[in-house]
N, C-alpha and C positions, 0 to 999 in steps of 0.2 A: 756269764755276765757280759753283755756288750758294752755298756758305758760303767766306770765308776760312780757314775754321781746320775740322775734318772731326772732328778728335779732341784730347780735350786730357788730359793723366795730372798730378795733384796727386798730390807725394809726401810717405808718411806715416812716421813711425815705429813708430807703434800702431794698425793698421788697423782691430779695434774701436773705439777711443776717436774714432778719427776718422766712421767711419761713422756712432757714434751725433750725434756734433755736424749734421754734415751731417743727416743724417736730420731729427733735432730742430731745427734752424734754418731750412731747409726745406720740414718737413712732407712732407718722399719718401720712398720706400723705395728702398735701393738693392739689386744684386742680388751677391750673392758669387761670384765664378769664380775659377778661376787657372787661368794661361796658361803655357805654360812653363815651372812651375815659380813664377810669380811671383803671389802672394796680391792680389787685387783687388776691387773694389766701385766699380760700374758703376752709375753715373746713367742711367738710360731713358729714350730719345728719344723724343720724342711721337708724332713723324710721319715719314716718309720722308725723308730728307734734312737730318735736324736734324743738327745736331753733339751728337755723343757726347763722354762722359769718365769716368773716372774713377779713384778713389781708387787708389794702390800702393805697395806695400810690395816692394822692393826693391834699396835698398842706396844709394840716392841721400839727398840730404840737404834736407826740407823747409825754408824761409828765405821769408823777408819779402821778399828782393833780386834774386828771378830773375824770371820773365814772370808776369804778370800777365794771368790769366782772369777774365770777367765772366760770373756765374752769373745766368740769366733769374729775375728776381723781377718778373717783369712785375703788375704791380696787387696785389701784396703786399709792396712794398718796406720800410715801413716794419714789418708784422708780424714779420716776417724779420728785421729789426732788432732787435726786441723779446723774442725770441728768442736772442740770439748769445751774451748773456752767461749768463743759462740753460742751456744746451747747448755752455757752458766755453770763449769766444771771449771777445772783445774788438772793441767798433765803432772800427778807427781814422780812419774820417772817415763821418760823418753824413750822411744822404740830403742830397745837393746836387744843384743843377738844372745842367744841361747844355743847356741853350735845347731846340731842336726833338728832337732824341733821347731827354729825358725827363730822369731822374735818376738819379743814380748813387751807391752807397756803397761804403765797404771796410771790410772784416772779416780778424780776426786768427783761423786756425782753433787750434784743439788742437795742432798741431804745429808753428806758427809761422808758416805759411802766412800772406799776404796775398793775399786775393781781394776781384775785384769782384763786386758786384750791380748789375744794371741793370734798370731796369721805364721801359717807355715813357709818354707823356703818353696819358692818356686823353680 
């Protein structure tokens, strides 16, 4: 097993509003499909084997209180921060150090999502 986790779906209520935060916070483009029937925007993996994800709109109900995904802001952690409020979030915990692993934040998206960021030490 190369990654614990393969694929991850944050759920939206407004998958424009949500894409552009994402995008704008980020600085990525994500890419629009639908699958099923089910309206999506897809984060682009870099390389073989990365973990994918992304945004859906489907009937589920975005919240602060269900699992918790950390998005690579690897050596831009803090621009990405700087960012969040900008692109209609909230930082609810501030770049803080995690010893060898690096650092880590959390952000409030547009649909009340709480996600992680994580960027390694350099």
């Amino acid at each position: 097993m190369q990654n614990a986790i393969n694929w991850f779906e944050l759920f939206v209520n407004d998958l424009d509003r949500a894409t552009r935060f994402y995008e704008a916070a980020l600085e990525v483009k994500l890419r629009r499909e639908e699958f099923g029937g089910t309206p999506m925007a897809i984060f682009m993996s870099a390389a073989d084997g990365a973990v994918g994800g992304a945004l859906v709109k489907n009937g589920r109900k975005p919240g602060g209180e269900g699992t918790l995904v950390y998005l690579n802001a690897n050596g831009k952690l803090d621009a990405v921060l700087g960012r969040i409020e900008k692109a209609g979030g909230t930082v609810v915990q501030p770049r803080t150090d995690i010893g060898a692993p690096g650092f880590i934040a959390m952000v409030k998206d547009t649909e009340g999502n709480v996600v992680g960021l994580h960027s390694e030490r350099s």
